[in-house]
C-alpha positions in Angstrom: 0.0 0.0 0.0 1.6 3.5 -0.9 1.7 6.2 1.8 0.4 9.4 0.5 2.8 11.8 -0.2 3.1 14.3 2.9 2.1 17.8 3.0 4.5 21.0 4.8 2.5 22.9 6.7 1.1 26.0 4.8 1.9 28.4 7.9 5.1 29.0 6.6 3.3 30.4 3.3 1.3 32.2 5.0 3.9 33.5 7.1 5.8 34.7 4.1 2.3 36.1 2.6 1.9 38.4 5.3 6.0 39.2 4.8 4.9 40.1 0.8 2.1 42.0 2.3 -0.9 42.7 5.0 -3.1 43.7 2.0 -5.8 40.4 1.4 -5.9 41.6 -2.2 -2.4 40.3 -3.1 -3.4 36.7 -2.0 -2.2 35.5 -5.8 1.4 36.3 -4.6 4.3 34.4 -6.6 6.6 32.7 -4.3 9.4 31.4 -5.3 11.4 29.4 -2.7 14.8 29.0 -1.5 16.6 26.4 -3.7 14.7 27.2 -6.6 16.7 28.7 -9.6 15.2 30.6 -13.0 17.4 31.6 -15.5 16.0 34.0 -18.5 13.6 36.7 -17.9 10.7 36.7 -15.2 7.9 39.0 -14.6 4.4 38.9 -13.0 1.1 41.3 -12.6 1.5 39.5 -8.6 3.6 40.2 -6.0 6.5 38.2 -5.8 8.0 37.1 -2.9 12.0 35.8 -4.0 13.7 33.3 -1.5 15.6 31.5 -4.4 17.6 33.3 -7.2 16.5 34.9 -10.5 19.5 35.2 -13.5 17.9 38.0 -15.3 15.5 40.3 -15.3 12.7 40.5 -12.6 9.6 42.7 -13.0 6.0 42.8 -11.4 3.1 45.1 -10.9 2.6 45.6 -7.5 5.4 44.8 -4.7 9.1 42.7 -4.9 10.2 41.1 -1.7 13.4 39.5 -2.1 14.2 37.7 1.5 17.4 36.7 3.0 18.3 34.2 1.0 17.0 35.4 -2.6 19.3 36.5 -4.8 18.7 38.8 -8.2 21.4 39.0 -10.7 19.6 41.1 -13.1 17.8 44.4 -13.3 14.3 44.6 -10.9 11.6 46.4 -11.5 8.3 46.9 -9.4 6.0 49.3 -8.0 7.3 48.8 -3.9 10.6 46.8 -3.4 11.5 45.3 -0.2 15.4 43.7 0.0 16.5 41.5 2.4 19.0 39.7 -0.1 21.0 40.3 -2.6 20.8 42.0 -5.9 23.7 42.4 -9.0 21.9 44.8 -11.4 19.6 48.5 -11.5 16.9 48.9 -9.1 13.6 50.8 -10.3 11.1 51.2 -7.7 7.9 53.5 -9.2 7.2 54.1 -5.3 9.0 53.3 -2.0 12.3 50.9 -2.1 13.4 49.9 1.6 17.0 48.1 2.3 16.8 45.7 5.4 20.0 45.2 7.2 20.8 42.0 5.7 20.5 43.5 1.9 23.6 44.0 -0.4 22.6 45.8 -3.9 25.8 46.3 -6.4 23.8 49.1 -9.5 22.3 52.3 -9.6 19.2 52.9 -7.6 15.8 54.6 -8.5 12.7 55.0 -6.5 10.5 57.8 -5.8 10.9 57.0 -1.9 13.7 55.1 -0.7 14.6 54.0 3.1 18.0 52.4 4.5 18.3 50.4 7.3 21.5 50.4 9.1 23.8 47.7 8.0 22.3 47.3 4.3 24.9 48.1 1.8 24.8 49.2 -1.8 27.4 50.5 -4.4 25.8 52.5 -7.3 24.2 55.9 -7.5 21.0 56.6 -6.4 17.9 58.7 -7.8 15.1 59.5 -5.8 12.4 61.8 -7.1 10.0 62.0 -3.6 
């Protein structure tokens, strides 16, 4: 008799949801874990929360959260930006950008509003036009 295959617990999504965002609307959030590698462009009308890493482009309509662990090495693109991680490439944000400690950017920066917390790191110029 096979054993059904075993579910994770969905409190860690959720968890990360309310991360990405405390608005119910953006329940159709991308996620895309840690461990998980795309190579080539990616985009999405969603949020996207990014634990895992993204070689190339990354653009979406409403807000980018890349955690601790995610990794861009591309340009990124999206109306609110959040960084925890890491990212090799230009930053656009159309409204606010914020830099957690733990975030490392290496390009030129542009958001209308953009925050810095102590310890987060970036080498580029930045634009803000708030």
């Amino acid at each position: 008799m096979a054993t059904p295959p075993t579910r994770q617990s969905s409190k860690g999504a959720s968890a990360r949801l309310a991360d990405l965002t405390a608005d119910s609307s953006q329940s159709n959030a991308c996620i895309i874990a840690a461990g998980t590698s795309i190579q080539g462009q990616f985009s999405s009308v969603e949020s996207i929360r990014l634990d895992g890493t993204v070689d190339g482009d990354l653009s979406c309509g409403s807000k980018l959260v890349v955690g601790a662990k995610g990794k861009i090495l591309g340009n990124a693109k999206a109306k609110h930006i959040i960084v925890k991680g890491h990212i090799e490439g230009d930053v656009l944000a159309e409204e606010h950008l914020h830099l957690f400690p733990s975030a490392r950017i290496t390009g030129n920066i542009q958001a209308r509003f953009f925050s810095v917390e102590e310890g987060a790191a970036f080498s580029g110029n930045s634009k803000t036009s708030g």
